[in-house]
C-alpha positions in Angstrom: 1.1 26.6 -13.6 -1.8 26.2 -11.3 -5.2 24.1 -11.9 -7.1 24.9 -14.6 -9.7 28.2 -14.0 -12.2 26.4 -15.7 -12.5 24.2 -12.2 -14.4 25.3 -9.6 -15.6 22.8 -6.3 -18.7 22.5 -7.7 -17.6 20.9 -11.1 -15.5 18.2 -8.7 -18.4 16.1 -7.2 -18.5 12.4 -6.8 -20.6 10.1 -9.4 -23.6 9.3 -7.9 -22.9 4.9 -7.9 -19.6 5.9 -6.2 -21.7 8.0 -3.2 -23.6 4.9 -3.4 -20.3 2.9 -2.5 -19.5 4.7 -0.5 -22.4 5.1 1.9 -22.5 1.4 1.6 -19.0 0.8 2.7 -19.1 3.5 5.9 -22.0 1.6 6.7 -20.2 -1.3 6.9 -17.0 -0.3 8.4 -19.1 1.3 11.1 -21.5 -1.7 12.0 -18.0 -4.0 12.0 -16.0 -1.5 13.3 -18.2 -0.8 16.5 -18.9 -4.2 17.3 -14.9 -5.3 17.6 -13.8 -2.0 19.2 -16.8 -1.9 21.6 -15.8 -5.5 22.0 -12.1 -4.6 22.9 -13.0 -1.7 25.2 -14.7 -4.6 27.0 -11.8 -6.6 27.0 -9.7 -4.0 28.2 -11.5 -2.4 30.9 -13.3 -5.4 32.1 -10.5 -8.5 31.5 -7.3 -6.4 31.8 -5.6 -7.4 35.0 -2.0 -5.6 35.0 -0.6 -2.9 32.8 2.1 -3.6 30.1 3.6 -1.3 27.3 2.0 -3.3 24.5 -1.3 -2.9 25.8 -0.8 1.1 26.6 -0.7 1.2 23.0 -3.1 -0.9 22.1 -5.4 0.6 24.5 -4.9 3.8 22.8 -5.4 2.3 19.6 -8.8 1.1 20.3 -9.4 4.4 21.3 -8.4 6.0 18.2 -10.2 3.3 15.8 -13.1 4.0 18.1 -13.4 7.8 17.7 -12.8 7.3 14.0 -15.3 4.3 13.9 -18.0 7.7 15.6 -17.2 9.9 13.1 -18.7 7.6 10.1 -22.7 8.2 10.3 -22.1 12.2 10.4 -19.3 11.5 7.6 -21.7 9.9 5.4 -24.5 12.2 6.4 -22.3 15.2 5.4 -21.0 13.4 2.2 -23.7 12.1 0.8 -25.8 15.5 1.6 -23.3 17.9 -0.1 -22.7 19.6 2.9 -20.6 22.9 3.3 -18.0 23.2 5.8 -19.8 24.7 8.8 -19.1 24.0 12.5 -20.4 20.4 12.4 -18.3 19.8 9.5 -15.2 20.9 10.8 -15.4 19.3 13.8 -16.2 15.4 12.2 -13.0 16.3 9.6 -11.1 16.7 12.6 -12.3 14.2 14.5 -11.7 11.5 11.6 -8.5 12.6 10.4 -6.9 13.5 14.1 -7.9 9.7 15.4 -6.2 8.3 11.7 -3.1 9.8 12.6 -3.2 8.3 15.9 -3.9 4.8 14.6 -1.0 5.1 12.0 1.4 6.2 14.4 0.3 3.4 17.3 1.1 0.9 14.6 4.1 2.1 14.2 5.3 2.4 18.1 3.7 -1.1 18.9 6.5 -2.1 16.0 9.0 -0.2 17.5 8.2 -1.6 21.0 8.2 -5.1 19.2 11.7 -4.4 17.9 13.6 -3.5 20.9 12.2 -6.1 22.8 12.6 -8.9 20.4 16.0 -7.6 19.3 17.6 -5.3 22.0 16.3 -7.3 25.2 18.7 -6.2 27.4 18.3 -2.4 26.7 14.6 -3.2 27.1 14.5 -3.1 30.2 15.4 0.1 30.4 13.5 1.3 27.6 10.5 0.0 27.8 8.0 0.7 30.8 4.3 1.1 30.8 4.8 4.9 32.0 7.0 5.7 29.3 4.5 4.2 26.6 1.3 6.3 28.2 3.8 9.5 28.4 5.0 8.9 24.5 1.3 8.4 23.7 0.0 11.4 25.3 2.8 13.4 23.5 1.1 11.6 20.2 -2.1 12.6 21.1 -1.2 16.4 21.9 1.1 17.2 18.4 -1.7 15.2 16.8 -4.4 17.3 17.5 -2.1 20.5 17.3 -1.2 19.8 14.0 -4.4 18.4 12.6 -5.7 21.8 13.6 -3.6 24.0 12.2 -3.6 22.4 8.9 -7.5 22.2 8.9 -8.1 25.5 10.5 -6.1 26.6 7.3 -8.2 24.7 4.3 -10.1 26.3 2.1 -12.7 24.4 0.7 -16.4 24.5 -0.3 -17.6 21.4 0.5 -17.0 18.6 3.9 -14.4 16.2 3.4 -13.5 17.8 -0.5 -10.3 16.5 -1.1 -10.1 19.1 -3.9 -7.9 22.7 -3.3 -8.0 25.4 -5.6 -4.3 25.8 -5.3 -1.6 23.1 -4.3 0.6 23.7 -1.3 3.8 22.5 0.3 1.8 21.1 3.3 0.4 18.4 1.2 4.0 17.0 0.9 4.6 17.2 4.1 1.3 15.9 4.9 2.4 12.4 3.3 6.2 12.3 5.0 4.6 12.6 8.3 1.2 10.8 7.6 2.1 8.0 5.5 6.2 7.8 4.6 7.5 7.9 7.9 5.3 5.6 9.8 5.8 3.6 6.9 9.5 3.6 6.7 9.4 2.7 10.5 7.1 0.1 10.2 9.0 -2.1 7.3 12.3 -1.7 9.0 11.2 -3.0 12.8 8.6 -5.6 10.9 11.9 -6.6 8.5 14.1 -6.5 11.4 12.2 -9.0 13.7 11.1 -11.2 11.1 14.9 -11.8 10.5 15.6 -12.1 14.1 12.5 -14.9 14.7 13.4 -16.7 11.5 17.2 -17.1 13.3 15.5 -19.8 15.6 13.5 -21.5 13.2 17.3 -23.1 11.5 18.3 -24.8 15.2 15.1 -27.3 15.4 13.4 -24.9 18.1 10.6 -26.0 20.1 8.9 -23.2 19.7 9.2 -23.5 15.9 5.5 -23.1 14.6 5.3 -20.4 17.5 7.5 -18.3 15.8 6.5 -19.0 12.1 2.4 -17.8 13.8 4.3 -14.5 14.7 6.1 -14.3 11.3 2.9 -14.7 9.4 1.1 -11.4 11.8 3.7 -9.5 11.3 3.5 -10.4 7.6 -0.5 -9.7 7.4 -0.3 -6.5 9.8 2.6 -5.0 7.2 0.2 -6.3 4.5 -2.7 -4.7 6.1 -1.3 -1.4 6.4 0.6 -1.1 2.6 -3.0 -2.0 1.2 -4.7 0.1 3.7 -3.0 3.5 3.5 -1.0 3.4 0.5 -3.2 3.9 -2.3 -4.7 6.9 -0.3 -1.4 8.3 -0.2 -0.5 7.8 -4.2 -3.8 9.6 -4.7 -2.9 12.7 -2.8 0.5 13.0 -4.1 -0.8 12.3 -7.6 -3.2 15.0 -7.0 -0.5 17.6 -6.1 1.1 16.9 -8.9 -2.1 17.3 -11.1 -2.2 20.2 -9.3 0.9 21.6 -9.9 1.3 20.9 -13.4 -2.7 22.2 -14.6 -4.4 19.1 -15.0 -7.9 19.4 -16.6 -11.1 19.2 -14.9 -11.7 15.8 -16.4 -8.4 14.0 -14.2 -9.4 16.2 -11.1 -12.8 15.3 -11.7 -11.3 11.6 -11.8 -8.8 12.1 -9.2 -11.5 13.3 -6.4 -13.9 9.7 -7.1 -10.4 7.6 -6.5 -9.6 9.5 -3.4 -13.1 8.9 -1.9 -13.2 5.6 -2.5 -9.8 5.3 -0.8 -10.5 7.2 1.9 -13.1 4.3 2.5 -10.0 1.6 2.1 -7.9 3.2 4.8 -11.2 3.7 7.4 -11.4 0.3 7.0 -8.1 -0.2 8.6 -10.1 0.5 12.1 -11.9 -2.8 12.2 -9.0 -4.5 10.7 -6.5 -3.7 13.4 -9.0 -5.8 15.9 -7.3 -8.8 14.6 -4.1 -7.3 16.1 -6.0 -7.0 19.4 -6.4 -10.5 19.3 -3.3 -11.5 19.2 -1.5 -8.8 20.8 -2.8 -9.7 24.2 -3.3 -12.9 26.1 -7.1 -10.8 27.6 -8.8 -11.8 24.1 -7.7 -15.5 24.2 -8.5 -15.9 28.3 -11.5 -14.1 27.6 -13.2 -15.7 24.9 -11.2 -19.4 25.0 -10.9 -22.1 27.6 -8.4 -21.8 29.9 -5.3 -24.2 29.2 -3.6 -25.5 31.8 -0.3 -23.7 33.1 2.8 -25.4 32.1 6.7 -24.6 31.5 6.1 -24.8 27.8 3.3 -22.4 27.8 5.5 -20.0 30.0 8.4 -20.1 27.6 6.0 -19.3 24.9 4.1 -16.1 26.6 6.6 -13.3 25.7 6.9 -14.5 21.9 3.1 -14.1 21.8 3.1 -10.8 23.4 4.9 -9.1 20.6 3.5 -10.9 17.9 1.2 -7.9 16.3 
């Protein structure tokens, strides 16, 4: 059984206080969000003196929380104008959601990239190169935006950004796996992983001791970050194919489509919030914007925990 007939898209629009909310949180996001990736592009381009794996993907992060971070005026334009899905539609939805997917998955290899060089450091050095993280990137990049095509080329609906369909589909499932499950998955096993491996050294009196507990405590806050960033979106959507499926009533949809927007706003939000993992992800924020300390053995024993911490 399939959603109610009495539903059409223009029976699912938003309240009015939650456009409201809306506009004023893409507002926000975008002022923030320029300011620390326009900040990190500085950073990177202007500070950055050698390549390394974990700034290839951080690089490409920025990148991908920057193109997102573009997308918000039109997005809010489009939203809070009712807009159908003409050309200039089409190309923001694709824009914004292609540039997510990229940002969820660089999470997820900069964990990966953490893990095997916190707990297979030997096989690291074969694994891990700065070529092999642009080349893994660039794949990301390219089945992205395949994908994201496809899937949007295929979308039927009335209005930009609707999250509502007339008709559930298979691809919504799969949608979540590859969006939200699997990253996810991947992330809590390499975060859990590490964390066990650091805490190892904190039991045998280490020098490095509150070292180790700082990198415990980001990996903590970026896992943190993420759960409270993308999973509610994700809860929504499958709740929604199941509303779907079943033949909810307009009333739930109706319901449904005012907690997906203001989730939507939640996870955009995760594009100034990864600047904290610039921070700490690279030494360039630290030499750029604190004094520099003096070299000495301790410090140089301490640089490739630092590295990884994000």
């Amino acid at each position: 059984m399939n959603v109610s007939n009495n539903c059409n898209a223009s029976d699912l629009e938003l309240y009015h206080h939650v456009r409201l909310i809306e506009f004023a949180l893409y507002s926000i996001i975008f002022f923030w969000g320029a300011l620390f990736n326009a900040l990190a592009l500085w950073v990177f381009f202007c500070k950055m003196k050698e390549w390394t794996e974990t700034r290839v993907y951080v690089i490409n992060l920025v990148f991908a929380d920057f193109f997102v971070i573009c997308t918000l005026p039109a997005m809010a334009y489009l939203l809070w104008n009712k807009s159908t899905r003409g050309e200039l539609c089409q190309f923001i939805e694709a824009m914004y959601f292609i540039n997510m997917v990229v940002s969820i998955y660089i999470i997820s290899f900069i964990s990966i990239d953490r893990y095997i060089a916190i707990k297979h450091p030997l096989k690291a050095r074969t694994l891990r190169s700065p070529a092999k993280a642009a080349l893994l990137c660039g794949l990301l990049w390219v089945f992205v935006i395949i994908g994201a095509t496809l899937q949007l080329w295929k979308r039927h609906a009335a209005l930009c950004f609707q999250t509502y369909a007339p008709t559930p589909t298979a691809l919504t499932l799969l949608a979540i796996f590859f969006v939200f499950t699997l990253p996810f998955v991947i992330l809590t096993f390499c975060s859990t992983e590490v964390i066990k491996n650091l805490k190892k050294h904190l039991s045998t009196n280490s020098p490095e001791e509150k070292l180790i507990q700082k990198a415990v405590h980001i990996i903590y806050a970026n896992l943190i970050v993420f759960v409270i960033c993308f999973l509610p979106p994700y809860l929504g959507l499958l709740a929604r194919f199941i509303m779907e499926s079943t033949g909810a009533t307009c009333f739930l949809l109706y319901v449904m489509k005012n907690f997906s927007s203001m989730m939507r706003c939640i996870a955009t939000s995760n594009c100034c919030l990864d600047s904290i993992c610039y921070y700490f992800v690279t030494k360039e924020f630290h030499e750029a914007f604190l004094p520099p300390k003096p070299s000495t053995e301790k410090t140089d024993q301490i640089q490739p925990l630092q590295v990884h911490t994000c």
